[in-house]
C-alpha positions in Angstrom: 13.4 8.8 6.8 12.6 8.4 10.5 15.4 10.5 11.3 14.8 13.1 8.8 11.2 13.5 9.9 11.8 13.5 13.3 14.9 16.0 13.4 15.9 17.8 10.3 18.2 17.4 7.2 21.0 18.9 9.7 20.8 15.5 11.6 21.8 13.2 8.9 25.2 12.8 9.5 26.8 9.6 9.5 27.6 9.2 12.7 23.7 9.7 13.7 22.5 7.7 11.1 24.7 4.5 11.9 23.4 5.2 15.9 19.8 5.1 14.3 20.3 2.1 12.5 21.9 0.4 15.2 25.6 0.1 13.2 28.7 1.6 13.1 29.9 4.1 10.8 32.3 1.7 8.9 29.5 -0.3 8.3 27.4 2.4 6.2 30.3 3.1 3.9 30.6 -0.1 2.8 27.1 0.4 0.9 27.6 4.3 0.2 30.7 6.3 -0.6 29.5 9.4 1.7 27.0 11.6 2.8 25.8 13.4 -0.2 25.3 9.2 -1.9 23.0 8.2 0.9 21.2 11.5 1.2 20.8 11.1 -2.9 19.5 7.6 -2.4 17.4 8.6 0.7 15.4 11.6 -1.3 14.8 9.2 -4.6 13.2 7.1 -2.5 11.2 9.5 -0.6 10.0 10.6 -4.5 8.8 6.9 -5.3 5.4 8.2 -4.2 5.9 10.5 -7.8 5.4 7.2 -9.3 1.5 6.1 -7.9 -0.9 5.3 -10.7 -3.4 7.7 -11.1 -7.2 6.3 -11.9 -7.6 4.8 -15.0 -10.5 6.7 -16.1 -9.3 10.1 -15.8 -8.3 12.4 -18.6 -4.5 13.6 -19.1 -5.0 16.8 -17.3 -6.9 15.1 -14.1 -4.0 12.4 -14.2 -1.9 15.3 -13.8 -3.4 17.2 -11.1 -4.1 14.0 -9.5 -0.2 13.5 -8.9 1.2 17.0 -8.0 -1.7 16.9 -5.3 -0.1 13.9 -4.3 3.4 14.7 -4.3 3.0 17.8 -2.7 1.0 16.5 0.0 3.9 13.5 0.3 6.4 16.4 0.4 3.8 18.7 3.1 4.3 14.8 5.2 8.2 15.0 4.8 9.4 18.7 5.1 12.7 17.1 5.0 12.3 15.6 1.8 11.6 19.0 0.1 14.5 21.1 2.0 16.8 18.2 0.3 16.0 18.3 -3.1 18.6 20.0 -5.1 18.3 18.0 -9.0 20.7 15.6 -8.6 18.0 13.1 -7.1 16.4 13.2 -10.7 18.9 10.7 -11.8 18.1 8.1 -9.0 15.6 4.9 -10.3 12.7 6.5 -9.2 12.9 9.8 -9.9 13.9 8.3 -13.4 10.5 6.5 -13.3 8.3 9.4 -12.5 10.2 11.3 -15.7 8.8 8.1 -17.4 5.3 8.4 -16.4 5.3 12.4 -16.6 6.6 12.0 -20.3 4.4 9.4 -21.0 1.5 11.8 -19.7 2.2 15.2 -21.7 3.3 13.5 -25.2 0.3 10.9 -25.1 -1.7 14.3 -24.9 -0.5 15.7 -27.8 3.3 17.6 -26.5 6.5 17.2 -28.7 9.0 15.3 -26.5 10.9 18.8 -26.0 8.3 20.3 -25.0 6.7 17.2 -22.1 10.4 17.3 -20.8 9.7 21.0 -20.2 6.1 21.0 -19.0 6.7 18.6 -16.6 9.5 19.8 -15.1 8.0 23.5 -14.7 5.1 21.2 -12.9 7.7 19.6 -10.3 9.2 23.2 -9.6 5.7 24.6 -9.4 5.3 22.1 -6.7 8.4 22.0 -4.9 8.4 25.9 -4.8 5.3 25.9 -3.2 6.0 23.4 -0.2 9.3 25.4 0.3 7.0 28.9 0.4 4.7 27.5 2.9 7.2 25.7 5.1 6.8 26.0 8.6 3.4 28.0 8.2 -0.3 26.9 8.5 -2.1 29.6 6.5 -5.9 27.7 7.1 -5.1 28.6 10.9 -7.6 31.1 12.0 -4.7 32.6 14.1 -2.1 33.3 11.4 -5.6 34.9 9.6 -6.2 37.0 12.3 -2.3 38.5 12.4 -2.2 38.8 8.9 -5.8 40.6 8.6 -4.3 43.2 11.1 -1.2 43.4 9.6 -2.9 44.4 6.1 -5.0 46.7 8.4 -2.1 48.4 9.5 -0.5 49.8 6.7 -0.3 53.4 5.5 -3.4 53.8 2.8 -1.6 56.2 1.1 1.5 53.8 0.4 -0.4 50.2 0.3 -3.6 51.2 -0.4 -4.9 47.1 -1.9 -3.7 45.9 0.5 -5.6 47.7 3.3 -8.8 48.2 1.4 -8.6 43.9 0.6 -7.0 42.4 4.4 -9.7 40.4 4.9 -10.1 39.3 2.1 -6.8 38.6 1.8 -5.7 37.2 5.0 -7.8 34.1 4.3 -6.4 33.1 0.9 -4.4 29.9 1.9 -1.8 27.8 0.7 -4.1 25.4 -0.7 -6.0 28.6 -2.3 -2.8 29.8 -4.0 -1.5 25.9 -5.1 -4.6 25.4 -7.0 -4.9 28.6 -8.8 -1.1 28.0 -9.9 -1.6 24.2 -11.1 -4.9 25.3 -13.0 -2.3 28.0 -14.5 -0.1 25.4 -15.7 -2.1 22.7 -17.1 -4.3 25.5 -18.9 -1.2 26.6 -20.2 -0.3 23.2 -21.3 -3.9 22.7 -22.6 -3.3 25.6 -25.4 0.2 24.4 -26.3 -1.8 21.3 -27.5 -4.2 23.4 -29.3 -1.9 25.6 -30.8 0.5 22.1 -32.3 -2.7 20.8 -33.8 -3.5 24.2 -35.0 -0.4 24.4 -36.8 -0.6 20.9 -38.0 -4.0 21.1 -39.7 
C-alpha cells in the first residue's frame, strides 16, 4: 500500500515490490502466482475499510450514507486503490464481507434480495465513479474556482448561453457538492422502491 501511495499502480511490479519488502522476487511467488493475485489481494484489503460498523443508532439510510462517505474518503486517501479496481476484487474476503453488510442493510429495510444486490452495487459504482471523476483535481480550491469562473465567462452566449449567464455560480459547485446530491439521489430512490414493495403488498 506504501508503494502504491507513494508512486502509482504503474510501480507495482514484482521486482519493485520484492525491493520494497526487502525480498527477492522468488520469494513473492511462493505466496502469489503473479501480478494480477497480489494486486487482487492488495485492493481487497484496501476495501476492508467497506466493512466499519456504522453507529448503532442510526437508521438504514444514515447507515448507508455513513459508509459511502467513508469509503470514498478511504479511496480520496488511496487514489491508487480506486485506479485498481476493476470487479474482480469483489470476490476477495473482504469485499465479500462488505456485500454481506450491504445486503444485510437494504433487505433488513424492506428490498427483495434481487433488488439489495442491485442497490448496493449501483451505490459502490456511484462512489467509485466519483473518486475516478475528481482524480487529480481539488474543486474547493479557490484557484481552480477562479479558472473555471472565467472559463464559463468566456464562452460564446449565443452557443452556451447557462453556462455564461450561471459561471459563478457554477464554478463553486464542488466535488463534495455534486457527491452528496448523487447519494441523496440514490438512497431516495431506494426509499420509494421500499414504499412501492409495501404498496404492492398491502
Amino acid at each position: 500500500m506504501a508503494l502504491l501511495d507513494t508512486r502509482g499502480a504503474t510501480a507495482l511490479t514484482m521486482r519493485n515490490i520484492a525491493e520494497t519488502l526487502g525480498c527477492t522476487q522468488a520469494s513473492l511467488y511462493r505466496h502469489v502466482r503473479n501480478r494480477e493475485e497480489l494486486v487482487t489481494l492488495l485492493v481487497d484489503r484496501a476495501l476492508s475499510v467497506a466493512s466499519s460498523v456504522p453507529p448503532d443508532e442510526a437508521d438504514w439510510v444514515e447507515k448507508a450514507a455513513w459508509s459511502a462517505r467513508l469509503f470514498r474518503e478511504h479511496l480520496r486517501r488511496h487514489p491508487g486503490v480506486a485506479s485498481l479496481l476493476r470487479g474482480t476484487e469483489r470476490l476477495g474476503p473482504n469485499s465479500l464481507a462488505g456485500m454481506q453488510y450491504s445486503l444485510e442493510l437494504f433487505i433488513g429495510a424492506g428490498l427483495s434480495p434481487r433488488l439489495a444486490s442491485a442497490a448496493a452495487s449501483s451505490l459502490a459504482t456511484f462512489i467509485l465513479g466519483s473518486v475516478h471523476l475528481n482524480l487529480g483535481l481539488d474543486r474547493s480550491d479557490p484557484e481552480e474556482s477562479r479558472h473555471l469562473r472565467l472559463l464559463y465567462r468566456s464562452r460564446d452566449p449565443a452557443a452556451l448561453p447557462l453556462l455564461v449567464q450561471h459561471a459563478d455560480t457554477l464554478a463553486e459547485v464542488t466535488s463534495d457538492d455534486e457527491f452528496e446530491v448523487g447519494l441523496n439521489a440514490l438512497l431516495t430512490g431506494f426509499r420509494a422502491l421500499i414504499q412501492n414493495a409495501d404498496i404492492a403488498r398491502g
